[in-house]
DRENVOSE-365178 format. One line per 3 residues: their letters; for each residue x, y, z of N, C-alpha, C. Coordinates in Angstrom, 3 decimals. Last residue first. Layout:
# DRENVOSE-365178
A> X:Y:Z:X:Y:Z:X:Y:Z ~ ...
END
This chain:
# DRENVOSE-365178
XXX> 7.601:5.781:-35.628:7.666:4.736:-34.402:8.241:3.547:-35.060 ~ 9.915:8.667:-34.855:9.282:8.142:-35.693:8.874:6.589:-35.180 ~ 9.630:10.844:-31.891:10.773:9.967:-32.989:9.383:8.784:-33.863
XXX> 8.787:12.181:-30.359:8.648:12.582:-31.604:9.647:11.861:-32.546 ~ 8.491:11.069:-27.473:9.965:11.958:-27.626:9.531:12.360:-29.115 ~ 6.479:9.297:-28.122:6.332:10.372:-26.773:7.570:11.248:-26.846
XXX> 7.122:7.392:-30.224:6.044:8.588:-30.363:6.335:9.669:-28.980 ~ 8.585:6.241:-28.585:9.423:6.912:-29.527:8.168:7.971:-30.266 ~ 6.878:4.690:-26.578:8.150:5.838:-25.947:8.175:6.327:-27.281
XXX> 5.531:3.212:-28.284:4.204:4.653:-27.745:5.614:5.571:-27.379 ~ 7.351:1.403:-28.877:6.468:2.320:-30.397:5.958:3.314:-29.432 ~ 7.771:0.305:-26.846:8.894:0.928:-27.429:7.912:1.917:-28.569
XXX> 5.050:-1.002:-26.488:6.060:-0.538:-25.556:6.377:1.026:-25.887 ~ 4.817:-2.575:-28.725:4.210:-1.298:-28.585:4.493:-0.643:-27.188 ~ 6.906:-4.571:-28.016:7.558:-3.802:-29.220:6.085:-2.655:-29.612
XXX> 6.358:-5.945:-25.851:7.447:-4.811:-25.625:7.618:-3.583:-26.904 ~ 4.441:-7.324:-24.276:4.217:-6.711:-25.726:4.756:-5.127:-25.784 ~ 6.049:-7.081:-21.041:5.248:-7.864:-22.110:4.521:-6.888:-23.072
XXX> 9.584:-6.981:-21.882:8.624:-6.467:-21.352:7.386:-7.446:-22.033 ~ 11.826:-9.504:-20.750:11.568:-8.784:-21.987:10.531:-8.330:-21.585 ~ 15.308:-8.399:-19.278:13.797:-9.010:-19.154:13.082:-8.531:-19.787
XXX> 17.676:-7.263:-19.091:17.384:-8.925:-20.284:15.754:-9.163:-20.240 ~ 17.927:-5.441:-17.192:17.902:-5.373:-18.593:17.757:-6.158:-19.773 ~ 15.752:-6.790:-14.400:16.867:-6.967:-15.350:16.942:-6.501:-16.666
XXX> 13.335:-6.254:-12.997:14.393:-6.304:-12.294:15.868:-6.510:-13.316 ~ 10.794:-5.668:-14.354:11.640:-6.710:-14.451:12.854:-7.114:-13.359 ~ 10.576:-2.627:-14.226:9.218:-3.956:-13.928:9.775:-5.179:-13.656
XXX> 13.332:-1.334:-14.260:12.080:-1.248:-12.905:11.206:-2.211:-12.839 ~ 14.561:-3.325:-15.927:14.967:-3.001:-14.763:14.067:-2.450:-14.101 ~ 12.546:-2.272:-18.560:13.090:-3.609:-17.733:13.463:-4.008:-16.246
XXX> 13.372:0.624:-17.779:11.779:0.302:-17.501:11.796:-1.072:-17.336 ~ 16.294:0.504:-18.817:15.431:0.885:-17.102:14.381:0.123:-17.423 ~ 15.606:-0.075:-21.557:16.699:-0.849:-21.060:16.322:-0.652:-19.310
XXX> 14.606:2.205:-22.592:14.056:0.893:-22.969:14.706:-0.461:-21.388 ~ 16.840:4.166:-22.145:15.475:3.938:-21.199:14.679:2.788:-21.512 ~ 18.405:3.574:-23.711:18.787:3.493:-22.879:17.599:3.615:-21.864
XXX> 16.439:4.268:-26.063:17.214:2.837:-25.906:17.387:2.195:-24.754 ~ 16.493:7.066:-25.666:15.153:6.295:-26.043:15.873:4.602:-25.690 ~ 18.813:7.899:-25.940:17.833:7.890:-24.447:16.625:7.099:-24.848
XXX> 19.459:7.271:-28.290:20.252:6.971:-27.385:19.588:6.946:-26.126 ~ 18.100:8.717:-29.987:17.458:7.637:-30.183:18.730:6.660:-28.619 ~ 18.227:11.448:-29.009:16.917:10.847:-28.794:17.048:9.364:-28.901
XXX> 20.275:12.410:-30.757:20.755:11.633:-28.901:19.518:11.379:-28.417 ~ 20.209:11.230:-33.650:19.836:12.138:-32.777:20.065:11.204:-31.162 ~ 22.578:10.682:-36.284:21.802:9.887:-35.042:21.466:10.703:-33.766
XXX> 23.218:11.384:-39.666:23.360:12.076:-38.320:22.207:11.023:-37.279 ~ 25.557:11.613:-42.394:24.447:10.808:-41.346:24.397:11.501:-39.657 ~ 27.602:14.665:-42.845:27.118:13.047:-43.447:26.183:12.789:-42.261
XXX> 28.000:17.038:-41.731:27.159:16.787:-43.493:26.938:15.325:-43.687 ~ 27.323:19.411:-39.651:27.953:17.615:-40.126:27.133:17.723:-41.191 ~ 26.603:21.547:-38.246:27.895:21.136:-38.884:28.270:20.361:-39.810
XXX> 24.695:21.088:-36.524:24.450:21.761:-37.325:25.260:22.113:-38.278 ~ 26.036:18.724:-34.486:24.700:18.954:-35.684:24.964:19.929:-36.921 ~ 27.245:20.489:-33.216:27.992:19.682:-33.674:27.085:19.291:-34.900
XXX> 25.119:22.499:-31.598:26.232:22.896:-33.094:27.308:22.026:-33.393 ~ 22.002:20.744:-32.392:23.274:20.702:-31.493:24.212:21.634:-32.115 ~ 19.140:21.148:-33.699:20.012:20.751:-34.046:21.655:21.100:-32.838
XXX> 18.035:21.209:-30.498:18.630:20.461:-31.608:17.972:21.270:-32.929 ~ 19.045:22.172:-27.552:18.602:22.494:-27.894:18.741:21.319:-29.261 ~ 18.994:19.061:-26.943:18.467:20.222:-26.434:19.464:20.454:-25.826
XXX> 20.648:16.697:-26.959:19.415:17.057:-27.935:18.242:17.733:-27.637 ~ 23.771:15.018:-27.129:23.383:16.204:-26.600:21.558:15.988:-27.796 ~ 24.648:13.010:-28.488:23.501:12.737:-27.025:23.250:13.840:-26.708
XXX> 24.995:12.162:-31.612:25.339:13.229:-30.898:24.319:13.130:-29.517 ~ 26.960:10.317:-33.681:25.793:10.161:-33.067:25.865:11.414:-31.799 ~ 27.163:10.609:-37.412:27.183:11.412:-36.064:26.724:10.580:-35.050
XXX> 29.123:9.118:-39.749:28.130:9.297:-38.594:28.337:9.839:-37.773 ~ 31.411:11.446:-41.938:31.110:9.929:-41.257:29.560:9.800:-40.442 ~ 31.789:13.962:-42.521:31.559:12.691:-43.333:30.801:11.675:-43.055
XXX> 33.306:15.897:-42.243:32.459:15.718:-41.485:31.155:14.590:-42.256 ~ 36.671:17.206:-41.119:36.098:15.919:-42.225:34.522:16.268:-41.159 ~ 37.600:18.868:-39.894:37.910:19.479:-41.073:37.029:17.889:-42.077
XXX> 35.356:20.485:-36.771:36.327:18.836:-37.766:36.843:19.528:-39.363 ~ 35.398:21.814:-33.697:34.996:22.054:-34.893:36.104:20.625:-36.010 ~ 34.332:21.940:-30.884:34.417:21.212:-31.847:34.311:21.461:-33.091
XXX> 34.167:24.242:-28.891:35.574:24.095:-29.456:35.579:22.830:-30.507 ~ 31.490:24.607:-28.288:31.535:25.395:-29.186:33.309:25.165:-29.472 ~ 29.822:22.541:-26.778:30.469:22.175:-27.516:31.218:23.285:-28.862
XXX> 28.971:23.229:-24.426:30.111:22.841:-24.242:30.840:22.547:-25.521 ~ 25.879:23.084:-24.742:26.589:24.311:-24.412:28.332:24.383:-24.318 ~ 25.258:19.975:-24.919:25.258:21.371:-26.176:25.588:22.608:-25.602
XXX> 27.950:17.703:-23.827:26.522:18.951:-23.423:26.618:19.506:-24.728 ~ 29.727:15.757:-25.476:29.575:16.804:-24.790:28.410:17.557:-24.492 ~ 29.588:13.696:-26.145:29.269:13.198:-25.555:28.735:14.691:-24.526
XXX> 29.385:12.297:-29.597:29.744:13.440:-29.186:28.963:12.699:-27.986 ~ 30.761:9.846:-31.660:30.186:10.179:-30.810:30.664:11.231:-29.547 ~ 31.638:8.850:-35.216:31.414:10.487:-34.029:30.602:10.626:-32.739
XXX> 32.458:6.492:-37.211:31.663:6.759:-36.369:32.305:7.809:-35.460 ~ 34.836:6.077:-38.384:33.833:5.159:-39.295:31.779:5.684:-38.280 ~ 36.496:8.876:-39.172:36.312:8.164:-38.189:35.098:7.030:-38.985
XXX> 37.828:12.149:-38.778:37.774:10.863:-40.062:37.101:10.034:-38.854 ~ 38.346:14.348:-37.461:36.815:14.128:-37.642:36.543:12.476:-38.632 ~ 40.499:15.752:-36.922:40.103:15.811:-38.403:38.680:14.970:-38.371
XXX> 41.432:17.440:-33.904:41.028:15.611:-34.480:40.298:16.466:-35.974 ~ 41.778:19.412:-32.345:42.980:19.358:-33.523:42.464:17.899:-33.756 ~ 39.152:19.888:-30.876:39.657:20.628:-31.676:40.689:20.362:-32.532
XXX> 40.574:18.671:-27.392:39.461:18.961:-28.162:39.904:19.880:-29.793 ~ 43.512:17.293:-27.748:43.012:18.111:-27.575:41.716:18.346:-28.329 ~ 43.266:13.570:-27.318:44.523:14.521:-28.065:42.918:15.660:-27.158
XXX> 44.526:9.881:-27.019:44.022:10.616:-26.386:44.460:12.409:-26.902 ~ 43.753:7.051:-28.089:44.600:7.967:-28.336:44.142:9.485:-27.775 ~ 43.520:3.842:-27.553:43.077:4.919:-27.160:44.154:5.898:-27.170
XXX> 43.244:0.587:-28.919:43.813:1.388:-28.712:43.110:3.198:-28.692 ~ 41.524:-1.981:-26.578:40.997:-1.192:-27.359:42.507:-0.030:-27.658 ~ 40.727:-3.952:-24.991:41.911:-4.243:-26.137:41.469:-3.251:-27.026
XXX> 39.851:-2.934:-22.582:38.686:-3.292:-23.782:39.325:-3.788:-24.662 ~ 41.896:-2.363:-21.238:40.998:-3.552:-20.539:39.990:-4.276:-21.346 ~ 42.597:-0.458:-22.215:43.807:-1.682:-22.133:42.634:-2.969:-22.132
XXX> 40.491:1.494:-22.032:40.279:1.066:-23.434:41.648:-0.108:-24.009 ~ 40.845:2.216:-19.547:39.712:1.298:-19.974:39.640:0.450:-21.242 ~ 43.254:3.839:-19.658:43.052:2.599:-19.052:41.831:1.631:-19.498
XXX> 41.974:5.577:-21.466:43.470:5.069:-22.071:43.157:3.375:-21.254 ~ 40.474:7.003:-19.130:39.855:6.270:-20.671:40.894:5.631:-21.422 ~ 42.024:7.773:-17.704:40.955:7.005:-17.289:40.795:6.021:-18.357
XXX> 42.782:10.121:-18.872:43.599:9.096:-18.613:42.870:7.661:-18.458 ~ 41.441:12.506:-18.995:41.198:11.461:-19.328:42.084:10.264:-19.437 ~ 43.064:14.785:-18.410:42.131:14.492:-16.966:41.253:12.932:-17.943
XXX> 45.209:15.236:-20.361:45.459:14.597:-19.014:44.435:13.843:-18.118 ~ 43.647:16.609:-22.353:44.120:14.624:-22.512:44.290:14.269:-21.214 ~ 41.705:18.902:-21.923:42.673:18.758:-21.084:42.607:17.287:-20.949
XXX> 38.928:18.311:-23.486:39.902:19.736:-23.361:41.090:19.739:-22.403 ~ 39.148:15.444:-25.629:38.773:16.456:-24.658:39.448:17.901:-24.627 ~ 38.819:12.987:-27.619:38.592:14.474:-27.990:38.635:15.230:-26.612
XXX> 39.986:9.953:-28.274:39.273:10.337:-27.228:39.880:11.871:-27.304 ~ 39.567:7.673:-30.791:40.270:8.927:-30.402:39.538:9.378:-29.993 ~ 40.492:3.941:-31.079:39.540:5.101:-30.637:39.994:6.526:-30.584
XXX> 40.566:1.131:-32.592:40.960:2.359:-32.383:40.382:3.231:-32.160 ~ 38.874:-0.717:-32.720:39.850:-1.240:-32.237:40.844:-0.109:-32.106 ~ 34.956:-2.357:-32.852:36.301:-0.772:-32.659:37.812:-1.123:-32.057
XXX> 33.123:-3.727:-32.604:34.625:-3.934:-33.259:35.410:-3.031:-33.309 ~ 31.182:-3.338:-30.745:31.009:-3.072:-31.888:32.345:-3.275:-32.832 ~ 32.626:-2.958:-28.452:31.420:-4.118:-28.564:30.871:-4.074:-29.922
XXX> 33.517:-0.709:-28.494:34.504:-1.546:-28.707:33.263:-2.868:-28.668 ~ 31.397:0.807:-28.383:31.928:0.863:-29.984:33.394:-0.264:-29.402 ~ 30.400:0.441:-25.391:29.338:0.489:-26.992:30.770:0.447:-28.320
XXX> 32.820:1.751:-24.042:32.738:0.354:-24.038:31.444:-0.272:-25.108 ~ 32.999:4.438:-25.153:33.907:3.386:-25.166:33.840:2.619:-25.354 ~ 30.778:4.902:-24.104:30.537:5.407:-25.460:31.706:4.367:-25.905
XXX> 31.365:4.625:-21.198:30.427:4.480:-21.737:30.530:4.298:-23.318 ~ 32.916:7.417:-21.398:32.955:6.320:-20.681:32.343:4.287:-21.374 ~ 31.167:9.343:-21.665:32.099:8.865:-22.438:32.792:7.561:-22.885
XXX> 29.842:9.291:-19.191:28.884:8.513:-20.810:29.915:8.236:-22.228 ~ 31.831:10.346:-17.752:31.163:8.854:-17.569:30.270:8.262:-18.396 ~ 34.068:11.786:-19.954:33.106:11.539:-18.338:32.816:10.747:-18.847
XXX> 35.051:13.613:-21.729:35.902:12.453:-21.235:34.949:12.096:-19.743 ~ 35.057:14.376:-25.252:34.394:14.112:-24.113:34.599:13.269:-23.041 ~ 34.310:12.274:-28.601:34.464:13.906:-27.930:33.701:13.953:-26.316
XXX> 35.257:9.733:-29.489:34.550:9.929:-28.858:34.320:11.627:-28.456 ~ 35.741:8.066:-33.035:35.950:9.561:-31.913:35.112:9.538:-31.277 ~ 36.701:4.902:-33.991:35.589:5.557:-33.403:36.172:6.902:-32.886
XXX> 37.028:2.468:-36.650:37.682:3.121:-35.822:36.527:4.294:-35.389 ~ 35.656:-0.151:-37.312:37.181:0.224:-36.806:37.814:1.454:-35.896 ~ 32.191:-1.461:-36.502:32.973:-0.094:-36.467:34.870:-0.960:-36.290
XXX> 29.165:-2.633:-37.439:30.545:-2.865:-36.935:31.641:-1.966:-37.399 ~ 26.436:-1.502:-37.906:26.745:-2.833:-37.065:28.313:-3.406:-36.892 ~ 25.349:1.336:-38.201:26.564:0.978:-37.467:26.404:-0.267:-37.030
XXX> 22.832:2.778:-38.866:23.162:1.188:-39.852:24.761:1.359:-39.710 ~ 21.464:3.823:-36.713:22.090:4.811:-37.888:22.411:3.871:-38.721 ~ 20.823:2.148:-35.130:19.560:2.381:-35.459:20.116:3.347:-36.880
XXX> 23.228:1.106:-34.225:22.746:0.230:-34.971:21.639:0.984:-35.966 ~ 23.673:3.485:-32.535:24.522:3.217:-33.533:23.781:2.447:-34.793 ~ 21.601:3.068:-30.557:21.543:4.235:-31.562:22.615:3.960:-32.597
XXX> 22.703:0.888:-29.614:21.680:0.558:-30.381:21.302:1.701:-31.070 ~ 25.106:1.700:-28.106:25.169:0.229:-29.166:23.707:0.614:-30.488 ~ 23.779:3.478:-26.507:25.111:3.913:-27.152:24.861:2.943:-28.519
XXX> 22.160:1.743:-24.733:22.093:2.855:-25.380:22.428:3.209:-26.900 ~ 24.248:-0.314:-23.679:22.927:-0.310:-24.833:22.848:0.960:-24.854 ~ 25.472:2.430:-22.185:25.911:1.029:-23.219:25.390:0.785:-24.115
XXX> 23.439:3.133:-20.351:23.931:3.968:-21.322:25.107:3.184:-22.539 ~ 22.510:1.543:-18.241:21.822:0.998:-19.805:22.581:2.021:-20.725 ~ 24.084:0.207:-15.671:24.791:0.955:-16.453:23.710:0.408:-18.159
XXX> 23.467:0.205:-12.108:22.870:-0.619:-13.189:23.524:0.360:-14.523 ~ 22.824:-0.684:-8.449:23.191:-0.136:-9.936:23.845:-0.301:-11.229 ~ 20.911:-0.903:-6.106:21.233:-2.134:-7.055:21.450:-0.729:-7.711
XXX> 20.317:-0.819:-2.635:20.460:0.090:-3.683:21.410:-0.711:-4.937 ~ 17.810:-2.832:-0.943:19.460:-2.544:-1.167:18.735:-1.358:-2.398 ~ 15.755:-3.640:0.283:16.413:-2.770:0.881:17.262:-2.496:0.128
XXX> 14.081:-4.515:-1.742:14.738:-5.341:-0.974:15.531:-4.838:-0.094 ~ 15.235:-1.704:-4.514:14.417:-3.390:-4.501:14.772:-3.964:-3.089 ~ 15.892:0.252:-6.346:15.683:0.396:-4.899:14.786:-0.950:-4.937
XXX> 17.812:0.726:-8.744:16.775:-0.345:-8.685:16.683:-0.180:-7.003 ~ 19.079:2.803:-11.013:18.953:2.281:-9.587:17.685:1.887:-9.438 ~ 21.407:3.839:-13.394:20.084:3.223:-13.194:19.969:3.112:-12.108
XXX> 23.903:4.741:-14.540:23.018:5.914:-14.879:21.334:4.879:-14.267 ~ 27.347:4.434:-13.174:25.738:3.812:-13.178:24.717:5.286:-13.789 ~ 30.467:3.773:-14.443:29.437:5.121:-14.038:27.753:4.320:-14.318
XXX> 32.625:2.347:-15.249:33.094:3.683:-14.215:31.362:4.213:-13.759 ~ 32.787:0.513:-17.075:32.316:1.789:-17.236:32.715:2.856:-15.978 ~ 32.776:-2.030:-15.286:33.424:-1.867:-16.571:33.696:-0.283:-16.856
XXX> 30.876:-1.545:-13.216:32.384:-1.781:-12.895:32.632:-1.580:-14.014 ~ 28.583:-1.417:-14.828:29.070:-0.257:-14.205:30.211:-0.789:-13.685 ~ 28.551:-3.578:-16.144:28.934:-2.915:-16.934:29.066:-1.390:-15.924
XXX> 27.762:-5.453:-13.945:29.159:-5.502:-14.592:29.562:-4.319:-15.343 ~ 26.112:-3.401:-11.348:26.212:-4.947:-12.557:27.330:-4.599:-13.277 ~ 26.264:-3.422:-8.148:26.521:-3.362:-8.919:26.651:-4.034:-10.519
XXX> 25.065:-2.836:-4.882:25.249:-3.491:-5.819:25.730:-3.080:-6.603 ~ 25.114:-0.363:-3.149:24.951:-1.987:-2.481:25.363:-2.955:-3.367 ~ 25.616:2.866:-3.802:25.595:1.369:-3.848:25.670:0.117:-3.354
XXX> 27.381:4.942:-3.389:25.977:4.866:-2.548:25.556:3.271:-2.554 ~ 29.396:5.475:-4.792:29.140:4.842:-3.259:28.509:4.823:-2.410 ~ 27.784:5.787:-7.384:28.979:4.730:-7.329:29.136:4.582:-5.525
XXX> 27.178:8.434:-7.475:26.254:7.455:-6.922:26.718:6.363:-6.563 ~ 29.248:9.910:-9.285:28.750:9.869:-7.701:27.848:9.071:-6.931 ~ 28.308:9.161:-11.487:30.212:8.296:-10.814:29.867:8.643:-9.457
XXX> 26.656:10.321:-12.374:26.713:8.782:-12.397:28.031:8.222:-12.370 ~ 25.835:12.757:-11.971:25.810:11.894:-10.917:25.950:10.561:-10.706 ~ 25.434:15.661:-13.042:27.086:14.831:-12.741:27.158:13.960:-11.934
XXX> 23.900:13.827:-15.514:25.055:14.215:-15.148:24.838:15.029:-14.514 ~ 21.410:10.901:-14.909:21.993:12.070:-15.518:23.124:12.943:-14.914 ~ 19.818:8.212:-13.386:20.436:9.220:-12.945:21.462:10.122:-14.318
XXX> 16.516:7.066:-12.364:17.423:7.557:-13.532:18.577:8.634:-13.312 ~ 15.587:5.051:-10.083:16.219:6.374:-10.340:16.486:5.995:-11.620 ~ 12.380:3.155:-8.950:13.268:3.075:-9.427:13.974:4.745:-9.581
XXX> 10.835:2.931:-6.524:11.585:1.453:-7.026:12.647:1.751:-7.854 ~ 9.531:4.004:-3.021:10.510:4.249:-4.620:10.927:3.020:-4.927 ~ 7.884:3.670:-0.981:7.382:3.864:-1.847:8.267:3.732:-3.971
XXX> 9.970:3.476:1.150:9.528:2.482:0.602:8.884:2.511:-0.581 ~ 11.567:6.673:0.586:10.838:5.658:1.196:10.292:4.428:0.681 ~ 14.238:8.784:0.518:13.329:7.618:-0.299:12.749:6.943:0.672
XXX> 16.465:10.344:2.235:14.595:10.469:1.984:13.407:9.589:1.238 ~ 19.054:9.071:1.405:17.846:8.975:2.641:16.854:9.043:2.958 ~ 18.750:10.362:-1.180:18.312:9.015:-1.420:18.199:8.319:0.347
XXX> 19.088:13.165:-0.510:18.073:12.324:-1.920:17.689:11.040:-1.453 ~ 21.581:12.630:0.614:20.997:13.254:1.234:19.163:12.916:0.553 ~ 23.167:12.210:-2.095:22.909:10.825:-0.622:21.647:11.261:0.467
XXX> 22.691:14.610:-3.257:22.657:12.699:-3.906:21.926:12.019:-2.658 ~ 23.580:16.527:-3.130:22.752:16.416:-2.217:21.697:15.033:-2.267 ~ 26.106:16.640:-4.022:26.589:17.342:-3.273:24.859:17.386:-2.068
XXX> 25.549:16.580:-7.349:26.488:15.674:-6.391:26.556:15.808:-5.144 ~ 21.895:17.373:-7.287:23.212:17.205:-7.222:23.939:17.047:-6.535 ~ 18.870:17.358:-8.448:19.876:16.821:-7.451:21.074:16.944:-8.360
XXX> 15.679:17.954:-9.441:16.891:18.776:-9.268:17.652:18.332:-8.440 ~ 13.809:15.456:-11.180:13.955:16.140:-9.779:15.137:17.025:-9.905 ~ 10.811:14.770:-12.404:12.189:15.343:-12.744:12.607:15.769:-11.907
XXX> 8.980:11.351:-12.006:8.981:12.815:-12.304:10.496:13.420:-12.572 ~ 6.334:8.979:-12.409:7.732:9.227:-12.836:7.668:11.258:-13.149 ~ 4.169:6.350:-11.084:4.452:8.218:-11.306:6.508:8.282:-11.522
XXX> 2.176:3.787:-12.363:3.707:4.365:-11.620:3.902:5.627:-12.001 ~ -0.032:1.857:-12.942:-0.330:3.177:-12.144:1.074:4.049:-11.650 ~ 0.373:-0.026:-16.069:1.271:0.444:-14.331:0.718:1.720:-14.210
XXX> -0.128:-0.703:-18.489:-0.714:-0.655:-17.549:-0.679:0.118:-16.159 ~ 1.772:-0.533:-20.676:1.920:-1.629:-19.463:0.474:-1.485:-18.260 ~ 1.030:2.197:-21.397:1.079:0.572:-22.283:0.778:-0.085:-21.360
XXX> 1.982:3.787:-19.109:0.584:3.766:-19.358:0.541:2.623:-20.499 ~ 4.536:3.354:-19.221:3.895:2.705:-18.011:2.708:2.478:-18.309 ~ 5.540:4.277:-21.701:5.989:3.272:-21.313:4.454:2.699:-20.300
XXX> 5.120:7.334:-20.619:4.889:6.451:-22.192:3.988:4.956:-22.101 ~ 6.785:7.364:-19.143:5.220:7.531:-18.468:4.456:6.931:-19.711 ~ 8.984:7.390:-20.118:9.130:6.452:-18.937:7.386:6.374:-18.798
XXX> 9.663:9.504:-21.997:8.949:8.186:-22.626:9.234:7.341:-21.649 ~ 8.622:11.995:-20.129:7.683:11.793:-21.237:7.888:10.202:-21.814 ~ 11.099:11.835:-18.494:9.392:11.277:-17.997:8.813:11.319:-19.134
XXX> 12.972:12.824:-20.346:12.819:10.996:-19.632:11.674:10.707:-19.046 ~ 13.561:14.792:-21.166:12.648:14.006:-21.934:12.392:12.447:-20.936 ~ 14.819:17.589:-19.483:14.839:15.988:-19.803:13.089:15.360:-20.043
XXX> 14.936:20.106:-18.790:14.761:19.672:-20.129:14.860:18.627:-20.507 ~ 15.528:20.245:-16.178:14.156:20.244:-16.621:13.858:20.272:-17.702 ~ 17.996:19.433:-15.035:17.021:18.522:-15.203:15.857:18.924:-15.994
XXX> 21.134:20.284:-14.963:19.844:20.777:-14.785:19.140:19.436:-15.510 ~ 21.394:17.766:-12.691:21.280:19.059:-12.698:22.052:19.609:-13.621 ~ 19.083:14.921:-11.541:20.184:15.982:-12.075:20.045:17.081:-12.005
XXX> 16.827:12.323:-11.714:18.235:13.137:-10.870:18.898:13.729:-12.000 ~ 13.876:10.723:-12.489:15.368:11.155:-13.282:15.593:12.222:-12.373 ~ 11.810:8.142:-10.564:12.251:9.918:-10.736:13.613:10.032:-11.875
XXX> 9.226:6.952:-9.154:10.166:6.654:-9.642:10.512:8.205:-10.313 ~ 7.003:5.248:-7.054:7.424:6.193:-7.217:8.908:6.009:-8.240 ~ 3.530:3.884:-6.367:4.932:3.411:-6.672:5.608:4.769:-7.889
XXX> 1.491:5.304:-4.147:2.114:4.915:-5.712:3.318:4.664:-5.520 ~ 0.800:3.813:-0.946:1.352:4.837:-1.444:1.980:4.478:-2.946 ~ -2.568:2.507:-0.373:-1.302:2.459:-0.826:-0.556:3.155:-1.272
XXX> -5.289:4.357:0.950:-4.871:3.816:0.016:-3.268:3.563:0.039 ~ -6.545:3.255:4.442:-6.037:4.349:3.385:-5.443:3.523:2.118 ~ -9.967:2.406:4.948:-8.563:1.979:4.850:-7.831:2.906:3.895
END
């Protein structure tokens, strides 16, 4: 009798091959037990759908990375709140035929904050106007943020974020990458590390939390003089938050003996456990 085909699961993008996400997804599985293969695939916007015809029964779960977590948006069968909220799924749960998507870059966001000793913010810079930006929004207004300044290179193409941040009672001020002074009770950079050579702050005081982390130190990093929150501890979170969602079916579902779980992922990225 032939054997059962493994239960399959993958991180999408492009470029992909400096993602840490199979190291603390495989982390993860081998705790748990689970025989589940997790790998890095090269997709983009443009061969998404084409990706996800080819899935076979065998797949349960995606991780999806940029530029694909507004594109996946109509691939979807489902949706959980915080990707309507957010604009942008970074999860997919292939369960039952349907395609379920799922937004952990929130948590994420929330809990690298926390992990820097951010349990309640006034005012926040986001640098960066896409869908983790996005994102980064709706983490610091869940955090008491009630003023935000959204950093890009053209205010116009973030408009988006003005709107979101009506819906969050959030005020959103939208200006040119580069002329923000950097004051803030919290810095979340959202930009790639190759993108970020127009940030420069005349304050660099406050917390960082930076998601770029490769190469690292980031050159927003390598800048800042006050507290700094590596974008490790943001993927580390935000993947806490999938692996629920793949074994569980829900980001609420608590793994079993979750908290060596979480200790083997943050050894598997070199974060302290």
């Amino acid at each position: 009798m032939a054997n059962a085909q493994p239960t399959r699961l993958a991180v999408l993008g492009s470029p992909i091959a400096h993602s840490k996400s199979p190291a603390l997804q495989r982390a993860a599985y081998r705790v748990l037990g689970l025989d589940w293969q997790y790998s890095a695939i090269e997709v983009t916007g443009e061969t998404l759908a084409e990706f996800f015809r080819s899935c076979d029964l065998s797949w349960r779960g995606l991780s999806l990375t940029m530029p694909l977590k507004r594109d996946v948006l109509a691939l979807l069968d489902w949706r959980d709140d915080l990707v309507e909220l957010a604009g942008g799924a970074n999860t997919v749960l292939l369960e039952n035929g349907q395609v379920r998507g799922f937004n952990t870059d929130v948590y994420g966001v929330e809990q690298a904050l926390r992990s820097g000793g951010i349990d309640r913010l006034d005012r926040a810079l986001v640098l960066g106007g896409g869908a983790t930006a996005a994102s980064a929004l709706v983490a610091v207004a869940s955090l008491g943020a009630r003023n935000v300044v959204v950093a890009v290179r053209t205010p116009a193409t973030a408009a988006p974020l003005a709107v979101l941040g009506s819906r969050l009672g959030v005020a959103v001020e939208l200006v040119t990458l580069g002329t923000h002074d950097g004051s803030a009770d919290a810095v979340i950079s959202t930009l790639p590390g190759g993108a970020q050579s127009g940030a420069t702050f005349a304050s660099t005081t406050g917390v960082l939390l930076d998601v770029a982390y490769d190469p690292w130190p980031s050159a927003i990093a390598a800048q800042w003089t006050g507290s700094i929150v590596s974008g490790l501890e943001m993927l580390l979170h935000q993947a806490v938050a999938q692996v629920r969602i793949f074994v569980g079916g829900s980001a609420e579902f608590e793994l079993p003996n979750e908290a060596t779980v979480v200790a083997a992922m943050r050894v598997a990225v070199g974060l302290t456990p």
